[in-house]
Each structure stands twice: as C-alpha cells, then as structure tokens.
N, C-alpha and C positions, 0 to 999 in steps of 0.2 A: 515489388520493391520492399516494402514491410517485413515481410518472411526474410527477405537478407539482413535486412535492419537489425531483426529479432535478431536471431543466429549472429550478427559478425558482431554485433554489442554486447551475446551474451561471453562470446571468443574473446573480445577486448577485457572485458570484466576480468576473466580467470586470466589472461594473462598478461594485464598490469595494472591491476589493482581498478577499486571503483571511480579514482581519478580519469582513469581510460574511458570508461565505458561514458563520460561526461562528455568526450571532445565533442565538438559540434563542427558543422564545416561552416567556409565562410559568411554562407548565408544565414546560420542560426540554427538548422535542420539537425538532423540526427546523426550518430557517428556514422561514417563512410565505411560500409561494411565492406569485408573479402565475398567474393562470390562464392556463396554456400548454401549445400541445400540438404535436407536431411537426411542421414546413411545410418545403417545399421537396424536392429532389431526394431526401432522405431518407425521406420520409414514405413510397416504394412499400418500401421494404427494415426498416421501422419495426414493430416487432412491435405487437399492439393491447395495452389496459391491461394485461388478466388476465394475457396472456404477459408481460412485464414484469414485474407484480408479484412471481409464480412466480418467475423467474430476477432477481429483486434478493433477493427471502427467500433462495432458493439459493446465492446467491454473496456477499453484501454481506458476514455476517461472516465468513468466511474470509479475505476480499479486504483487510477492514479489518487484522486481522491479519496479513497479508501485509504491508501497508502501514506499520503500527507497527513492523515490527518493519524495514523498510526506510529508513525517515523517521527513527527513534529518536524519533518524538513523538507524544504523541495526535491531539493538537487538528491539525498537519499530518497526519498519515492520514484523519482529518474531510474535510478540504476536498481532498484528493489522491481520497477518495472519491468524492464528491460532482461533482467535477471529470471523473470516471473517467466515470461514469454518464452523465452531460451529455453528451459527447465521443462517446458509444455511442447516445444516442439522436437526438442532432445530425449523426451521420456517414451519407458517403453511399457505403453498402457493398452488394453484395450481398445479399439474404440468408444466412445461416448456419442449422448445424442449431446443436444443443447445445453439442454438445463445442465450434466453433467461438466460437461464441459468449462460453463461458468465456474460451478462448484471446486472445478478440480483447480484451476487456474489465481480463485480465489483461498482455497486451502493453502496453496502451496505460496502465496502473496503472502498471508496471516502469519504461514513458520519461520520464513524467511526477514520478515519484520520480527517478530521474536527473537529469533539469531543475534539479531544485531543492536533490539534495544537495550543493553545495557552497555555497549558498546560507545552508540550513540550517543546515548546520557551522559555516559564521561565526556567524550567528547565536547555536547552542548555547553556542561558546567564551564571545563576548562576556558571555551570562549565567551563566556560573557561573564567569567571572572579576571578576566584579562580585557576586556571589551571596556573603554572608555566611558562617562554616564554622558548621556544624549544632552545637548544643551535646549533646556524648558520642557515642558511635557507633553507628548504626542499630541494629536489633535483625537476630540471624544469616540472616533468610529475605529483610530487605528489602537488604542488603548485599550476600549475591549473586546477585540480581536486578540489583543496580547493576551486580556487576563483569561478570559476564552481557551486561548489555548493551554496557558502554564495549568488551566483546573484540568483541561484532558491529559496533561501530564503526570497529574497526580495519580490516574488510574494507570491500571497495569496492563500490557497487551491486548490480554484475552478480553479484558475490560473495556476498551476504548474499541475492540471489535465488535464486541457485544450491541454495544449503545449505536455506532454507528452503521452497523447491519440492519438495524431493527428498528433506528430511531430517523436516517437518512435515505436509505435505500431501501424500507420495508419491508426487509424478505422477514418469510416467515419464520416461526421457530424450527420447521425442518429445515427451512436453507440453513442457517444459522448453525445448527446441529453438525449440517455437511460441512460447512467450512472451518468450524472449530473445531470437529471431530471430539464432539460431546453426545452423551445420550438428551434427546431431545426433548424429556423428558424432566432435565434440568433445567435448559433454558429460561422459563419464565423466571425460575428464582435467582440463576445468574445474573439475568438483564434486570430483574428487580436491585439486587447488591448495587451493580454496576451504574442503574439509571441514580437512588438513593447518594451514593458515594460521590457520583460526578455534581450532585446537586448540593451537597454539604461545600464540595471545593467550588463551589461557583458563588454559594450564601455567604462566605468568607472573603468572596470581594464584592460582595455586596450585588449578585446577580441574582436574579431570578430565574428557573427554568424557562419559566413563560415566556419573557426572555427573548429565547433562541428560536420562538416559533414564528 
C-alpha cells in the first residue's frame, strides 16, 4: 500500500501542482494513489514491496522531521516527503545497502528543500504580512516554539541541516558529509558556523542553547 502511496503522490505532485499531492481521503489518510508500480531502467535497482515498506516505517518519521524543521512548514514537509520517496523509487541507481539507502533518500530530501526554500520564504512573508495580529499573547510554551523556530529561520538550508543532523539525530560527520554532499572534512567547522549563528538568533530573543536540551 505505501509503495502506491509513494508513486501515485509523487504522479499527483508533477501533475497538479503540491496542492494535489495534499488531498487526503475522507478518513484523513494519504492521497488515493493510481495503481502503480515501478518500470523502467529502475525497476532492476528497485527494492520489492516488503523492503520498502520496512525502510519507509524506518525513515519516514525522522525524515518528515528533518524536513519540518528545514521547510518551517507542515503541510510542505508533506509533499517534500512524498516527493522524496517518489524520486527514490523512480531513480535509476545502483543498488544500495542500508545505511546508503538512508543517505541517499535523505540527500535528495536536503536538495529538494533547498529548491524550494526561497520560494517558500516568499511565500511565508507574504502570509503573515497579510495575517491578522492574534488577539493577546500566546501562552509561554507555544511562544517559544514560535521564537524557536523564526531563530532556525534565520539560518540557511545547508545550515538548519547541519545543526539538525548532528544536533537531533546524531549522525556522524560522515553521515552528514553523505547527505550534504560536502567533504567531511569540513564539517566540524560547518556545524561549528552553524551551531554559533543559531545560538546568536536564539540570545536575541532571549533563549539560551541550554535551552533546547
């Protein structure tokens, strides 16, 4: 069921737009895919259902998280997901073992966020400069959660990947390396800019790193 999921949401996506790939059906679920299964040069490198399944249960929610917290949106982490997965079952790769597998899934999640954050940001501005002011001031947990996120906003893609590869999900400086397709080499002083920077826009509303732990 997944693997059609994949495939028919990443078919609705390219063709009508990421509003499509949103429908849900009555119950709440995921879009009602067409019956499709993978063809072409990819299908020898294409893992069968069950393997699929396995590694979508595995990685989906982490991935989506990764992705919310790169996008600053839901409903785009939705469809950058959705998208992700498509992109993995429709490529024509190699096989991979595991770890690869994450890697590759998660690279192509990072570019794809990229694509579309500055897209996005217009976007964001546009609505909540047109957005009404909320009447009185949130309550103290949803507040800094807001300012929380507007400080990961201030960082830049590759930056909000950095921190949250390495500061959320632990992977190493080689995972890191794989999925941002950097020498690994750099890393530490990447994630040093990156951790430094997020911590400047967090002191500015009065947060502390320590904080977050």
């Amino acid at each position: 069921m997944i693997w059609s999921i994949a495939l028919g949401a990443g078919a609705a996506a390219k063709a009508g737009g990421d509003g499509e790939a949103r429908r849900r059906t009555a119950g709440g679920g995921p879009p009602a895919p067409p019956d499709a299964r993978p063809a072409g040069p990819a299908a020898s490198a294409a893992l069968d259902e069950s393997e699929f399944t396995a590694l979508y249960h595995r990685v989906a929610r982490p991935l989506r998280a990764y992705l919310r917290r790169l996008a600053g949106d839901p409903e785009r982490a939705d469809d950058l997901l959705q998208e992700t997965f498509y992109r993995f079952l429709r490529s024509d790769r190699p096989p991979l073992d595991e770890r690869q597998r994450t890697a590759y899934l998660y690279r192509t999640a990072t570019r794809l966020a990229q694509d579309g954050w500055r897209r996005a940001a217009r976007e964001r501005r546009r609505r909540e400069a047109s957005a009404p002011e909320p009447d009185g001031a949130p309550p103290p947990d949803r507040a800094l959660a807001l300012d929380i996120d507007r400080a990961f906003r201030e960082l830049q893609p590759r930056e909000r990947a950095l921190v949250w590869l390495a500061g959320v999900e632990g992977a190493s400086h080689r995972e890191v390396a794989e999925v941002l397709g950097v020498a690994e080499a750099s890393v530490k002083v990447l994630l040093f800019r990156a951790r430094r920077k997020l911590a400047r826009a967090l002191d500015r509303r009065g947060i502390a790193a320590e904080d977050l732990r």
